[in-house]
C-alpha positions as CSV (number, residue, x, y, z in Angstrom):
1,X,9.0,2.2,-17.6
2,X,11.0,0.4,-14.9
3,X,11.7,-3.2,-15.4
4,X,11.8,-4.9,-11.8
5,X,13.7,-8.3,-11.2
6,X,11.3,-9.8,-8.3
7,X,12.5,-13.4,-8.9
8,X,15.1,-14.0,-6.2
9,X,14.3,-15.2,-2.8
10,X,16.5,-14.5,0.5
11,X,18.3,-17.7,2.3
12,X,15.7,-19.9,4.6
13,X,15.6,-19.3,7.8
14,X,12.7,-17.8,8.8
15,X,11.6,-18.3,12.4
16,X,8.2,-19.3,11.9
17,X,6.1,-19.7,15.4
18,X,3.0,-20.3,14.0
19,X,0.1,-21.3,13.3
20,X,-0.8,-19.0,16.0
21,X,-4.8,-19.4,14.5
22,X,-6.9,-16.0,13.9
23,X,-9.3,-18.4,12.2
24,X,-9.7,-21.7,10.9
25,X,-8.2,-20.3,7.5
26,X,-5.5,-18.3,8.7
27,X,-2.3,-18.2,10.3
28,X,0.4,-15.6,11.8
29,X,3.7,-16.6,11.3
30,X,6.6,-14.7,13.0
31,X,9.6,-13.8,11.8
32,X,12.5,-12.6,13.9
33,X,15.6,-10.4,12.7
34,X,18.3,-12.5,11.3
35,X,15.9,-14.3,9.3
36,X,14.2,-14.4,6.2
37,X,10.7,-12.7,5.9
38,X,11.1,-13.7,2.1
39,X,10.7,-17.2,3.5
40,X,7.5,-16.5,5.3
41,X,5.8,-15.2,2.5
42,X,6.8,-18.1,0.4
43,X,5.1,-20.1,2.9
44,X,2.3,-17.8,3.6
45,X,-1.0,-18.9,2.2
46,X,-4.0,-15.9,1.5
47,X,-5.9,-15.0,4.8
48,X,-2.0,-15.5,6.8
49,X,-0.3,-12.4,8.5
50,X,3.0,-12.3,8.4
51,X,4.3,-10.5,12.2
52,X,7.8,-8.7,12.3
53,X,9.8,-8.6,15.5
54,X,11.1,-5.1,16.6
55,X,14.5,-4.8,15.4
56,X,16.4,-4.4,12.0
57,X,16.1,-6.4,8.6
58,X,19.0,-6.2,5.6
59,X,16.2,-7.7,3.2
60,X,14.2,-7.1,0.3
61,X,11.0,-8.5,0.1
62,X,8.2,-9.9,-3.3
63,X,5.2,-10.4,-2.6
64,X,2.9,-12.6,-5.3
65,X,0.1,-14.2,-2.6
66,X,-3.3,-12.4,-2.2
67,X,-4.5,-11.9,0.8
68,X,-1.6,-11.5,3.0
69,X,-0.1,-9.1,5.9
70,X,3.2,-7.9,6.7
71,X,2.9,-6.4,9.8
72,X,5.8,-5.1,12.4
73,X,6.1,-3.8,15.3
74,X,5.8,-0.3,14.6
75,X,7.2,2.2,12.3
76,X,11.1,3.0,13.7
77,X,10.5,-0.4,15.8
78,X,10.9,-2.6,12.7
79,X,13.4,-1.2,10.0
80,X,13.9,-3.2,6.5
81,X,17.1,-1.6,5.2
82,X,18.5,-3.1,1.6
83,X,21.4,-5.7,1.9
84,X,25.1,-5.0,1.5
85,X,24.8,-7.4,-1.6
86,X,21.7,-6.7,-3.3
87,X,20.2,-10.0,-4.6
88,X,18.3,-9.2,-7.5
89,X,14.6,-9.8,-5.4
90,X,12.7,-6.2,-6.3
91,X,15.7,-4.6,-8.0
92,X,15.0,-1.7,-10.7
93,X,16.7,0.1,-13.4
94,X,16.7,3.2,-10.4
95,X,18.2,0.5,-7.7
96,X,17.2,-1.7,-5.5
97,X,13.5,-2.0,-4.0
98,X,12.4,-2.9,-0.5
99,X,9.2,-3.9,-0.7
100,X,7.6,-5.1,-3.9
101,X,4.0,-6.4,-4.0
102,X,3.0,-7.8,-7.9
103,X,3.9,-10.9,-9.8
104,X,7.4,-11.0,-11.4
105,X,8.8,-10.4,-13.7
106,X,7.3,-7.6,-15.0
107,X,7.2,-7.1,-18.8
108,X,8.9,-4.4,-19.8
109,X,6.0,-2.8,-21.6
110,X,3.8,-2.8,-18.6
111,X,1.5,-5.4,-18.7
112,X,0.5,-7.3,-15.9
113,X,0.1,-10.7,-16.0
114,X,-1.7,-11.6,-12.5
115,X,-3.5,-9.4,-10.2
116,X,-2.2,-9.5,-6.8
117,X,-4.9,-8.6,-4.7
118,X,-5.4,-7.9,-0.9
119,X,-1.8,-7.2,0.5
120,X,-1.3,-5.2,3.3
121,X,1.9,-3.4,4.9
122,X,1.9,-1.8,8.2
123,X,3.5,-0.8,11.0
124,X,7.4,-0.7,9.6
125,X,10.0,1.8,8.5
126,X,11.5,1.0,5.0
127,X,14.8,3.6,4.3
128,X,17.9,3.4,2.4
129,X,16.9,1.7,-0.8
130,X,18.4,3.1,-3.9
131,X,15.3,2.1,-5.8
132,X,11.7,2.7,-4.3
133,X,10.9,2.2,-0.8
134,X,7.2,0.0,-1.1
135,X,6.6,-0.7,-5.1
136,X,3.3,-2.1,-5.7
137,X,2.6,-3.4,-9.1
138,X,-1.0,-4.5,-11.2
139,X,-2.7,-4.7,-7.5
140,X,-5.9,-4.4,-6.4
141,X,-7.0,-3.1,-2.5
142,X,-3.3,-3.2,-1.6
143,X,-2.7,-1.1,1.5
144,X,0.1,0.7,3.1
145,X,-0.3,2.3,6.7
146,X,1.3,3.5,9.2
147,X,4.6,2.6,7.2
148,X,7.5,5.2,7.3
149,X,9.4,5.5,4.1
150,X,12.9,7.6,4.7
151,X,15.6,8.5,2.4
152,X,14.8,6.3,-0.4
153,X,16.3,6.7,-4.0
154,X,13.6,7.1,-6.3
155,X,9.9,6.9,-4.9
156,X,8.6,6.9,-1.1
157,X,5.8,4.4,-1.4
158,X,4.9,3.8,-5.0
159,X,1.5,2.3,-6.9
160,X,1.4,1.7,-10.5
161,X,-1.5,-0.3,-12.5
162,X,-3.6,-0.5,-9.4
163,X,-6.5,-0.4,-8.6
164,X,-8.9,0.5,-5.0
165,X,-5.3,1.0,-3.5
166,X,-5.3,2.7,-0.3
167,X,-1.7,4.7,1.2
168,X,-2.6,5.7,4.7
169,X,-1.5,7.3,8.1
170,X,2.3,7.5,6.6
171,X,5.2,9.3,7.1
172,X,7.4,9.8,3.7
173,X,10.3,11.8,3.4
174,X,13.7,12.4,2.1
175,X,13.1,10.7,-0.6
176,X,14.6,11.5,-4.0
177,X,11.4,11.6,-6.1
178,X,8.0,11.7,-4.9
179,X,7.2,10.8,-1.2
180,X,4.0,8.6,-2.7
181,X,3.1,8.3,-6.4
182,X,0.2,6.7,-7.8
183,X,-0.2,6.1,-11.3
184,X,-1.2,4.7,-14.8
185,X,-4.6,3.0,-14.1
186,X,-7.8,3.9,-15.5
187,X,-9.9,3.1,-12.9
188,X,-7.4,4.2,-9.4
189,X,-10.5,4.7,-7.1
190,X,-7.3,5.1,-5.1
191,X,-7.6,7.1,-1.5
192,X,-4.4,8.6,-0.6
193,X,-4.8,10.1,3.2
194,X,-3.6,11.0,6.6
195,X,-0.1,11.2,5.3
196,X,2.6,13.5,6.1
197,X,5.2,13.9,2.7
198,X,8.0,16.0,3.5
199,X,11.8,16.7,1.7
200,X,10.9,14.8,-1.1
201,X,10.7,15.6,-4.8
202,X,7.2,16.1,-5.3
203,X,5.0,15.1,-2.1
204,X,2.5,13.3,-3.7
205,X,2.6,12.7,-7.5
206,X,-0.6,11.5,-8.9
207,X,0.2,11.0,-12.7
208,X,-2.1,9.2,-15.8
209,X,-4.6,7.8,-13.3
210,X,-8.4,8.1,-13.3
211,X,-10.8,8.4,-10.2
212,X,-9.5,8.9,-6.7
213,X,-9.1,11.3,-3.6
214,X,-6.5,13.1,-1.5
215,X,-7.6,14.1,1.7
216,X,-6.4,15.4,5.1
217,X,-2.2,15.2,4.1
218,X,0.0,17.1,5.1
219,X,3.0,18.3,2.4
220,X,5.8,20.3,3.6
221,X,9.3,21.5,2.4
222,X,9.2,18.9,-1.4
223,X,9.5,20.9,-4.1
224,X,6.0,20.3,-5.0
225,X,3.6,20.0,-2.6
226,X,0.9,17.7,-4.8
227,X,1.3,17.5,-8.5
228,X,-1.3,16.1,-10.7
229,X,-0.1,15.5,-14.3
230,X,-1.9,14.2,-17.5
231,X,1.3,13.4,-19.7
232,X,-1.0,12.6,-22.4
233,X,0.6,8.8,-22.6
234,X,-1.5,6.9,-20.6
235,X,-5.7,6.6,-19.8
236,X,-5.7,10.1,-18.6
237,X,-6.0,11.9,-15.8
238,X,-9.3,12.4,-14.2
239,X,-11.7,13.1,-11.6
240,X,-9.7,13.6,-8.4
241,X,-11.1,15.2,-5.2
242,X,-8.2,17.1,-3.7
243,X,-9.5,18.5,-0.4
244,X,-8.1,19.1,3.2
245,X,-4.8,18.9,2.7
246,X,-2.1,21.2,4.3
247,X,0.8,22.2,1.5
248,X,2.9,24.9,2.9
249,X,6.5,25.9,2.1
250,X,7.6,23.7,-0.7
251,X,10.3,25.2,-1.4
252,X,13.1,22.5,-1.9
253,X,14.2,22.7,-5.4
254,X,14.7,20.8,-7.7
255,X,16.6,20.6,-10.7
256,X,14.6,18.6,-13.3
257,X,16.0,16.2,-15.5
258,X,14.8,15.1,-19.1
259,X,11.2,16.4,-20.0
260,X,10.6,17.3,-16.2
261,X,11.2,21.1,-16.0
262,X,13.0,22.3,-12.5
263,X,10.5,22.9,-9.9
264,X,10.3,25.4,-6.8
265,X,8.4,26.8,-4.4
266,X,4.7,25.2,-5.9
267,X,1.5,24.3,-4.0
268,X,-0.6,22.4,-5.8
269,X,-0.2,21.9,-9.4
270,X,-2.9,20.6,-12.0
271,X,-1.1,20.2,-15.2
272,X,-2.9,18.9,-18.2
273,X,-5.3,16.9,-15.9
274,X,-9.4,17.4,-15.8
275,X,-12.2,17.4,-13.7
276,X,-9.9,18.0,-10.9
277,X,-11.8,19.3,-7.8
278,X,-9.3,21.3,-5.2
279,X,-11.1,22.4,-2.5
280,X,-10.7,23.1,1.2
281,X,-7.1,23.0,1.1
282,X,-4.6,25.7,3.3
283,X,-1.8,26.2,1.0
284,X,0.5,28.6,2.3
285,X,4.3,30.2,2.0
286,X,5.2,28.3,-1.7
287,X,7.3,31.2,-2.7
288,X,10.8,30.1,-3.6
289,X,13.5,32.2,-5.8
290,X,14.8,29.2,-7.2
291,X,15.4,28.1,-10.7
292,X,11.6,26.9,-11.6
293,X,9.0,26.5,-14.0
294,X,6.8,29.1,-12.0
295,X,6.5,29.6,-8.0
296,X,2.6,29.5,-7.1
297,X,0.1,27.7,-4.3
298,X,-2.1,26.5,-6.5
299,X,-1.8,26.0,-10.5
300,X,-3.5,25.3,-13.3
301,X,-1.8,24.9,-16.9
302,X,-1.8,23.1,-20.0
303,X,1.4,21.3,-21.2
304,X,0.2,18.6,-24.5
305,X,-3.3,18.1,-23.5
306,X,-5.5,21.1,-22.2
307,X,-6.4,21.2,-18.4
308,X,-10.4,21.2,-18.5
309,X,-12.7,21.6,-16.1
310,X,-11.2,22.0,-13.1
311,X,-12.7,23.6,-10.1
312,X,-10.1,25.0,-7.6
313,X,-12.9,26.6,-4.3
314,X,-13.0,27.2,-0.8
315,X,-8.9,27.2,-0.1
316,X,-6.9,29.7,2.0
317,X,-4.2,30.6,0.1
318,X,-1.7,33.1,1.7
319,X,1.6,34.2,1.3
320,X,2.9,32.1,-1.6
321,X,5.1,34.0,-4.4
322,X,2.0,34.4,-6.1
323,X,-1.3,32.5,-4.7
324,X,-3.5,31.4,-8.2
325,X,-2.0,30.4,-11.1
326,X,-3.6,29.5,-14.1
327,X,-2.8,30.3,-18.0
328,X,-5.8,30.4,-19.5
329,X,-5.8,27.5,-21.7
330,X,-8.0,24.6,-21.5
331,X,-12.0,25.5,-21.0
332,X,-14.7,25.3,-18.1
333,X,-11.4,25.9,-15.8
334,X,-13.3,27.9,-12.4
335,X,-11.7,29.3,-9.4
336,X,-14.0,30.8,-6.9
337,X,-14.2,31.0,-2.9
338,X,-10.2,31.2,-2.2
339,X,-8.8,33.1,0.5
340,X,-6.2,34.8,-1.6
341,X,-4.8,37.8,-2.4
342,X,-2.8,37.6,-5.4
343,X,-3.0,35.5,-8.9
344,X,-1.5,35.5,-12.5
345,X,-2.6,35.1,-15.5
346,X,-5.6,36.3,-15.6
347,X,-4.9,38.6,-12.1
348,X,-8.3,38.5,-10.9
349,X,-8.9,34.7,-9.7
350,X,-9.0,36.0,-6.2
């Protein structure tokens, strides 16, 4: 578990032109660079959107208020990069954060003291943060679109103990772990879509979360495509619609570290996890020689708890080093439908 410092807030100085009145309840408040965003959300009340100029930030940023917006001018238009001096606002074990969005601090066995519910980030690059890019923590409907997340340390854009979050219309990549991760929630109901995850660790890393879908991403050159992993530590991992995505040539690798094993040229991976649908999905030249714990599009295996009930139909996949995967363990495991041509373990999935 990471243990965030979200206390500190930046210098005043904000440049705030508002109220500039959506309704009677809400406000935009502008912040230009050179100045503090940290002090317009301090100021923001729920209902307020916070507007970014186009230009470049050496901030990090906590947010605590429901309801609010941050919202710039575009994604490589507006660019929060971390400060030459970190100041202890969002920092983790990993490094420093850019974005964090939950109530600090955060006990270091997990539990979340407040809600946050109803923030929203758009329209903004995040990059060069030796911790996460966007960390949101015990949220509810928090949202991140159209946000580009680049060369981060540890996660892309990251959700933990949250619920009805939504990560859409993004651009992750080069970042050291997964481009987006969402985890540790019983009830997710999480939509991850419309997101392109490339160079990363894993591309999207769904892990001890319960109901939610990815749909319509495209995952290209991680060293896993999309992983979803029960460790058998947390509520589970359940009933996730997997369907649309593209997931071809993930074949960065990667060299594990402490119980994660390294990891190559692999599709789609359903490890430990049940009632996982995967369907509709082109998943196409995963195939790497590298050192790895197997080379496959798709996968199905059991490591601690047994992979159950998982339906893998309906997806193309070609010309991976070998297309199906699954070794036999767990029960009520079908594969039927695939465009394929070869699979292990049994060899006649396709």
């Amino acid at each position: 578990m990471m243990v965030l410092g979200c206390a500190g807030a930046l210098a005043a100085g904000a440049v705030l032109t508002g109220p500039l009145t959506a309704s009677a309840s809400s406000e935009t408040i502008t912040v230009e660079p050179g100045h503090s965003i940290q002090a317009a959300v301090d100021k923001a009340d729920p209902g307020d959107t916070i507007r970014l100029e186009e230009g470049t930030y050496t901030q990090q940023v906590n947010i605590s208020t429901d309801d609010i917006t941050i919202k710039g001018a575009g994604a490589g238009e507006t660019v929060i990069k971390p400060p030459a001096s970190p100041n202890g606002n969002c920092d983790a074990a990993e490094g420093p954060t850019g974005i964090c969005v939950g109530v600090a601090p955060i006990a270091e066995d997990g539990t979340v003291n407040k809600v946050v519910e109803g923030v929203t980030v758009e329209d903004l690059t995040v990059t060069g943060f030796g911790g996460s890019g966007m960390f949101f923590f015990g949220t509810d409907q928090g949202k991140v679109q159209d946000v580009h997340a680049i060369a981060n340390g540890f996660y892309g854009i990251f959700f933990n103990n949250s619920t009805h979050g939504v990560v859409r219309d993004n651009l992750s990549t080069g970042n050291a772990e997964a481009g987006i991760y969402y985890g540790h929630i019983a009830d997710a109901d999480a939509l991850i879509t419309d997101n392109t995850v490339r160079d990363n660790g894993n591309g999207i890393f769904v892990r001890d979360a319960i109901d939610g879908k990815v749909l319509d991403n495209n995952s290209q050159g991680n060293c896993l495509g999309i992983l979803v992993l029960n460790t058998g530590g947390g509520p589970g991992n359940d009933h996730w619609l997997i369907k649309g995505n593209d997931v071809d040539r993930n074949n960065k690798a990667c060299a594990g570290n402490g119980p994660a094993p390294p990891t190559s040229g692999i599709g789609i991976a359903v490890v430990s996890a049940s009632f996982i649908t995967v369907t509709d999905n082109s998943v196409e030249g995963n195939n790497s020689n590298a050192p790895s714990i197997g080379s496959t599009g798709i996968g199905v295996l059991s490591q601690g708890p047994p992979a159950d009930h998982n339906t893998i139909r309906d997806n193309e996949v070609e010309n991976n080093k070998v297309d199906l995967f699954w070794d036999t363990m767990g029960t009520g495991n079908t594969f039927t439908h695939n465009d394929c041509d070869t699979s292990a373990i049994p060899t006649d999935l396709c």
